[in-house]
N, C-alpha and C positions, 0 to 999 in steps of 0.2 A: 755691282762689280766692286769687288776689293780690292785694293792694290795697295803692298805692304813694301819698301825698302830691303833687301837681302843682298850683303857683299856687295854695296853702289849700285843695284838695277831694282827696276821696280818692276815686282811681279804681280800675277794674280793671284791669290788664294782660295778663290771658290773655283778653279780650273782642276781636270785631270791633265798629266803632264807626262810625252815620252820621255824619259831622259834620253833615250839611247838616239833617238832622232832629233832631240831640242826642239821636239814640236809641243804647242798645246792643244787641248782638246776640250771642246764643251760641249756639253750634251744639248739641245736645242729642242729636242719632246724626246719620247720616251725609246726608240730605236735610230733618231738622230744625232748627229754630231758636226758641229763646226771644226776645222784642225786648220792650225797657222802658226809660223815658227814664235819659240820664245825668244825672251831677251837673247840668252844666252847664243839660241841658234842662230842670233840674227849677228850676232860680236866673232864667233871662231869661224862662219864662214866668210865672214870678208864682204866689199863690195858684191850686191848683188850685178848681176849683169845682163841676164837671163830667165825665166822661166818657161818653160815649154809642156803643156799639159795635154797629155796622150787622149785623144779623141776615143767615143764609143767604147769604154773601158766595161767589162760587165762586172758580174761582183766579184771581188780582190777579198786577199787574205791580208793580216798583220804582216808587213815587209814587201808586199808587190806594190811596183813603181808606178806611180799616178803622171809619172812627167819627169822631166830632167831640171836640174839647177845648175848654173853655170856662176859663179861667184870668183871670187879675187882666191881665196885658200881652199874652194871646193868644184867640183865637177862631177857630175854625179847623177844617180837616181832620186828624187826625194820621194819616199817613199811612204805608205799607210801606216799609221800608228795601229790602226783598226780594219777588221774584215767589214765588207759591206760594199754599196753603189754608190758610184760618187754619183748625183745628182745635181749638183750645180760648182761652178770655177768662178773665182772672183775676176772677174775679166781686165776689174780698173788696177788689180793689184801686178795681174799676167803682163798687162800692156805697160805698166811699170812699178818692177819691181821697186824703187827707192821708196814706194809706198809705206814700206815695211819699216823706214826708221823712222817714219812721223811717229808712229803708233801700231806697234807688232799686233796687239790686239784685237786692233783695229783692220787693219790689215789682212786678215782671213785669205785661206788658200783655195778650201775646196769645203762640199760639206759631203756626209756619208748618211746614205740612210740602210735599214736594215743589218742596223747593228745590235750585236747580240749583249746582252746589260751587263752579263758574265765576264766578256770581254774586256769591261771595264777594269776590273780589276787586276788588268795586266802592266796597267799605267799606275802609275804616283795617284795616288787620292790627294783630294784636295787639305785633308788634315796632316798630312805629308812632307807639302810642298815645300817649306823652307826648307826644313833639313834637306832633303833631297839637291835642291837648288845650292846651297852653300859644301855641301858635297861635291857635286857638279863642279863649282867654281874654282875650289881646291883642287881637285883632280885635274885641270885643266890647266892651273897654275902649272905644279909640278911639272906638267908633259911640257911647257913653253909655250903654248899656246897661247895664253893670257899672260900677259906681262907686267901687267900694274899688279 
């Protein structure tokens, strides 16, 4: 596991990354994947409050909701970065979320299996990610979002 400094947070670089959900995603064998928010995702929505993860889910496409987040600046679906089964929910992270600012990456959401490899490359690669990240963080400025 790598973890490099970009615009104050420390991220991973051997991750794939949604931008558009501030999730990451790691691959775990070869149609597997872990998914858990990043830095980022875990700073613009605020105080977690909530998780609530939809029971007997069957396979999901990129964008159907795995559960709801309930947070200080969001309310929401949080939804799949990836098509595929979720097959296991972090339970210790579900029954508290504050889990998530010890260590985001540690901290894991849900994992997906029967996913397709292709799929991958609808996310940030890992040779990517800073630009992408510092991107991100800019863009987020601008809107007010981030204030430092």
């Amino acid at each position: 596991m790598a973890k490099v400094k970009c615009k104050g947070y420390e991220i991973r670089d051997d991750l794939y990354y949604d931008h558009d959900r501030n999730l990451w995603v790691e691959r775990i064998a070869s149609n597997s994947v872990r998914v858990g928010f990043d830095p980022l995702g875990v700073e613009v929505s605020g105080t977690l409050a909530q998780l609530v993860m939809h029971p007997n889910l069957g396979t999901l496409c990129r964008g159907d909701a795995v559960g709801t987040l309930e947070a200080e600046k969001f309310v929401g679906p949080l939804e799949t970065p990836l098509g595929g089964r979720v097959v296991a929910f972090n339970e210790a992270v579900i029954s508290d979320p504050r889990r998530i600012y010890a260590d985001c990456f540690q901290a894991w959401l849900f994992e997906l299996a029967g996913v397709q490899s292709e799929e991958l490359a609808t996310l940030v690669h890992p040779t990517d990610v800073t630009k992408d990240f510092e991107e991100r963080v800019e863009t987020y400025k601008r809107a007010g979002v981030l204030s430092w």
